[in-house]
N, C-alpha and C positions, 0 to 999 in steps of 0.2 A: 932281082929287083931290089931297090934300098927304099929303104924305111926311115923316119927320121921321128923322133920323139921329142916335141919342142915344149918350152916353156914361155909363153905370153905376159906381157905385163900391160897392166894400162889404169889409167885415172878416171874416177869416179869422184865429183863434188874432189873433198879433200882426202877419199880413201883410196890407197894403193890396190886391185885386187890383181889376181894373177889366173890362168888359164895353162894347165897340161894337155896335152892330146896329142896324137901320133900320126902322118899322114905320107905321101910319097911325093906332093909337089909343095916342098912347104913354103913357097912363095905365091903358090894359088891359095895355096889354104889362108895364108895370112894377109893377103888380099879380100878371101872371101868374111874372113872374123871383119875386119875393117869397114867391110860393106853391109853389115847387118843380113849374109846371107851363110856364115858360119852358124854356130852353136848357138845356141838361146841365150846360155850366159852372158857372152860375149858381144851383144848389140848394146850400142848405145856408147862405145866406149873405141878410143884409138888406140892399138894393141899395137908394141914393139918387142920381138923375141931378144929375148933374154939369157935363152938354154937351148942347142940341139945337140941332139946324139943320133948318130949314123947306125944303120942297123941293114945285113943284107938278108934279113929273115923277118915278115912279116911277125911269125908269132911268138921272136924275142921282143919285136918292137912294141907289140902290145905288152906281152910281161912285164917290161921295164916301166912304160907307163902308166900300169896297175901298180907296183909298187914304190914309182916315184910320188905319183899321186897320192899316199896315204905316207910317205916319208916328208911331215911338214917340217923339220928341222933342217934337212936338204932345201926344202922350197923358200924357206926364210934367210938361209944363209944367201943361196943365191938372191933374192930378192932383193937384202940390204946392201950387197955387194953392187947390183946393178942401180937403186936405186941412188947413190954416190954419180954411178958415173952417167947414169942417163936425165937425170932430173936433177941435178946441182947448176 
């Protein structure tokens, strides 16, 4: 089975925030963030991925997403990068 580890973006008022998590259909999943029927954080806000990574081991995929998630210098670089090409 493949795994994907994505990174989310979306607008709140005038702030940027960002959403990691890991899942197997990530256009349901990002579908379901969109519908307010994803993660708690992620209601209220229209979420466009930003970052995936392929994975055909569930528990690299979590790994990677435990330690992407606490790598914010990884999560800012992409952020500014995408924030250029998706909201200019």
């Amino acid at each position: 089975m493949t795994y994907f580890v994505y990174m989310l973006i979306g607008k709140k008022g005038n702030k940027f925030n960002t959403y990691v998590g890991y899942a197997r259909d990530i256009q349901n999943r990002l579908l379901k963030h969109n519908t307010n029927k994803g993660a708690k954080y992620t209601k209220g806000s229209k979420w466009r991925i930003i970052f995936k990574k392929k994975f055909f081991n569930k528990k690299k995929a979590m790994s990677y997403e435990y330690h992407f998630k606490k790598n914010k210098k990884l999560r800012n670089s992409i952020k500014k990068r995408s924030l250029k090409k998706c909201f200019q």
